[in-house]
MIKOL-744401 format. One line per 8 residues: number of its first residue (from 1); their letters; for each residue x, y, z of C-alpha. Coordinates in Angstrom, 1 decimal. Example, Ala and Ser with C-alpha at 12.3 -4.5 7.8 and 13.67 -1.06 7.14 Angstrom:
% residues 2
1> as> 12.3 -4.5 7.8; 13.7 -1.1 7.1
***
This chain:
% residues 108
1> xxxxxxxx> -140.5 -49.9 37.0; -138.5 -47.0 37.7; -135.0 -46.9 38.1; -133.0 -46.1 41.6; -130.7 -42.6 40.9; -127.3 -44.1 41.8; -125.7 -43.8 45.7; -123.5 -40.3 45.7
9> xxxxxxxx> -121.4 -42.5 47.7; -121.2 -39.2 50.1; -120.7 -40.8 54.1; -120.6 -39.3 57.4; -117.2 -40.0 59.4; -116.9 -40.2 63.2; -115.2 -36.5 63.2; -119.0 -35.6 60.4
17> xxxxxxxx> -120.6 -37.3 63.0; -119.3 -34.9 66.3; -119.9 -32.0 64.0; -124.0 -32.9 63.6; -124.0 -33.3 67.4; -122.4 -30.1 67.9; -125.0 -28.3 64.7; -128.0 -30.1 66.2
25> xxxxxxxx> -126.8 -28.8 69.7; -126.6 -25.1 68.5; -130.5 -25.8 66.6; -129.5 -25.8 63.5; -132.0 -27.0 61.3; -131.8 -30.5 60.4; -132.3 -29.8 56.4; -129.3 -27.2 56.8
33> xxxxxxxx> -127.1 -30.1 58.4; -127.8 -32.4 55.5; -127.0 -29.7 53.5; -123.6 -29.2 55.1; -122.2 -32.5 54.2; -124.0 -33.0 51.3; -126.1 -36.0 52.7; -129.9 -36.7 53.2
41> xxxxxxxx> -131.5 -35.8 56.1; -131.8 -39.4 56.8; -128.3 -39.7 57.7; -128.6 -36.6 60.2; -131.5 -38.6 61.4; -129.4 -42.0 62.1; -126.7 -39.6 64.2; -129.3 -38.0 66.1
49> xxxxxxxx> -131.2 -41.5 67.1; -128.2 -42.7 68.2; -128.6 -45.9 65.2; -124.7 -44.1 63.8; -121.9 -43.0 65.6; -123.6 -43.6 69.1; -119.9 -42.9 70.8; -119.5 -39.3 69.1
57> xxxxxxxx> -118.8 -36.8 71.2; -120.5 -33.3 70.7; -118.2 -31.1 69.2; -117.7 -27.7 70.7; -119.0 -24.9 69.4; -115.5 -23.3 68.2; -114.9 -26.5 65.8; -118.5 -26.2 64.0
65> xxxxxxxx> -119.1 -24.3 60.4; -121.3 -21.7 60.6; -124.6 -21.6 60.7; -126.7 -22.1 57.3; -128.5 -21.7 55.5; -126.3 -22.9 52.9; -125.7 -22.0 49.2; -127.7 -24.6 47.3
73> xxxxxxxx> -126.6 -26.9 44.8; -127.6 -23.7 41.8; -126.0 -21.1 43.5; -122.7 -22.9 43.9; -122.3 -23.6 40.2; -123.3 -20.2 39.7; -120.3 -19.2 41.8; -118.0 -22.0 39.7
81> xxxxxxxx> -119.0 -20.3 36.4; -118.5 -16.7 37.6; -115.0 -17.4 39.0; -113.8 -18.9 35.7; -114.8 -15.9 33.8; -113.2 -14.2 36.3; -109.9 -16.2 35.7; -110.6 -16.0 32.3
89> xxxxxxxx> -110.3 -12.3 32.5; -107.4 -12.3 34.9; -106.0 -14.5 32.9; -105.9 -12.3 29.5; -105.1 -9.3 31.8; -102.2 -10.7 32.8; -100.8 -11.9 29.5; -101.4 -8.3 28.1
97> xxxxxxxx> -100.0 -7.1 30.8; -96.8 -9.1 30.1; -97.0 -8.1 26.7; -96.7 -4.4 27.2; -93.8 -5.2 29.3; -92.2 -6.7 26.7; -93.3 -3.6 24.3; -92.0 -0.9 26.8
105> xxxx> -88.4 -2.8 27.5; -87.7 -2.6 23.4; -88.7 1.0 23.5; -86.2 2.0 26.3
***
């Protein structure tokens, strides 16, 4: 018997709710919604049928994200990683940075 991965324990608030009205509205792309909050298309599914969050309102179309597609799960941590090397680097920049400082104020 295989074993159930475990829930993210990722939900869709009222306000999450308004938004995939207002995405769904614009035709986004139902797999691009999931995407957005990070949910299955399942729960997109339950909004749009009215079974969740029958009262939400539409949001309008100032208050929604862009439209995706959206970085994927690979290409964010790819972005993580390449920022801290860039801190890294900053980061040793800036104390050799302060470290001539300190060399130039003994000189003068």
């Amino acid at each position: 018997m295989t074993q159930r991965a475990e829930p993210s324990g990722r939900r869709l608030s009222e306000a999450d709710a308004s938004l995939v009205k207002g995405m769904v509205a614009r035709n986004d792309r139902h797999h691009d919604i999931a995407a957005w909050f990070g949910v299955n298309q399942g729960r997109i599914a339950e909004v749009i049928s009215g079974r969740k969050f029958q009262g939400a309102a539409v949001a309008s179309t100032d208050d929604l994200p862009p439209p995706g597609p959206y970085s994927s799960g690979r290409a964010a941590h790819q972005a993580l990683k390449a920022l801290e090397e860039a801190k890294a680097a900053l980061d040793l920049a800036a104390k050799n940075i302060e470290q001539a400082l300190k060399d130039v104020k003994k000189l003068g």
